[in-house]
C-alpha positions in Angstrom: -8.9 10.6 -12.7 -9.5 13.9 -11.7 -11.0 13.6 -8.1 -8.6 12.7 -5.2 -7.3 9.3 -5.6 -8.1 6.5 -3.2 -5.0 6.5 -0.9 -4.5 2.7 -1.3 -4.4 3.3 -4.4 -1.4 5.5 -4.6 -0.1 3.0 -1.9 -0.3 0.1 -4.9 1.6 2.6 -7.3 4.4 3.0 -4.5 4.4 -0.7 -4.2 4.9 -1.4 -7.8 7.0 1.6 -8.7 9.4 0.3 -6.0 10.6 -2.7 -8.1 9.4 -4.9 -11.1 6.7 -6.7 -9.4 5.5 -10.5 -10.9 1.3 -10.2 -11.8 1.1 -13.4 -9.5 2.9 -11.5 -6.5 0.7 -8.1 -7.2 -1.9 -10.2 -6.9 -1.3 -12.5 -4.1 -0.5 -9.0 -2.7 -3.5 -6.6 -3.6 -6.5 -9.1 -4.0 -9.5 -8.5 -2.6 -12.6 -10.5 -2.5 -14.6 -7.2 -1.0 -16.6 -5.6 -3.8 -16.0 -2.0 -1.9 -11.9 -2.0 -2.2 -11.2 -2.7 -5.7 -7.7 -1.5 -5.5 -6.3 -3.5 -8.4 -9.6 -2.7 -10.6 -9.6 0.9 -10.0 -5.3 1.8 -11.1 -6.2 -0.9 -13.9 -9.4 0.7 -15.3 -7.7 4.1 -14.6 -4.5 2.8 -17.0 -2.0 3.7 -14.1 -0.9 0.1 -13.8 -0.3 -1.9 -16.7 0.7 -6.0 -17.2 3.3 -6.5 -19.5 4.5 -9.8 -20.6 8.1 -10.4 -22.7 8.6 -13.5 -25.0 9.1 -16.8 -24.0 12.5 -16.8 -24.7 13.4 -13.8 -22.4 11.0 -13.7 -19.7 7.7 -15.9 -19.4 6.2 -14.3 -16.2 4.0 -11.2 -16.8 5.1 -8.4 -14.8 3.2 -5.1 -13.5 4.5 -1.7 -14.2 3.5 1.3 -13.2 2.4 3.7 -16.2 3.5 7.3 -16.7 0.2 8.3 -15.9 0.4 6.3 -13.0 4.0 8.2 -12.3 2.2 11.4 -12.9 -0.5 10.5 -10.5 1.9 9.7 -7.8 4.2 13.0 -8.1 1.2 15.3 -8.1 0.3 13.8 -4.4 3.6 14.1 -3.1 4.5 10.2 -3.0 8.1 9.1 -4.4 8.6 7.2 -8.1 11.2 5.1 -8.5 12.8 5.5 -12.0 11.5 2.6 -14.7 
């Protein structure tokens, strides 16, 4: 990603990087059905968001983290990063 980002972009990477976010709240959150905001597709594709899931036994939900590339991206535009 080497042009500007898309600002609601960044706004997703606050949003996540504020707390662990569920992948069903992130997207009951950030889905879109319009073809020209694909918010969620864009910080996927661009591997500054990631889903994680844990074992059964520990955690069964999938979660969404931001990446350190999506860290990176956030501190070069002057937005704040909540520690992982």
């Amino acid at each position: 990603m080497d042009a500007k980002p898309n600002a609601l972009v960044l706004q997703l990477l606050e949003w996540i990087a504020q707390r662990p976010r569920t992948y069903a709240e992130t997207m009951d959150a950030w889905r879109t059905s319009c073809p020209r905001l694909p918010i969620w597709e864009e910080a996927f594709d661009n591997r500054l968001i990631t889903i994680e899931s844990k074992p059964a036994a520990t955690q069964s939900t999938p979660m969404v983290t931001i990446t350190d590339r999506g860290q990176t991206l956030l501190e070069r535009n002057g937005k704040s990063v909540a520690s992982k």
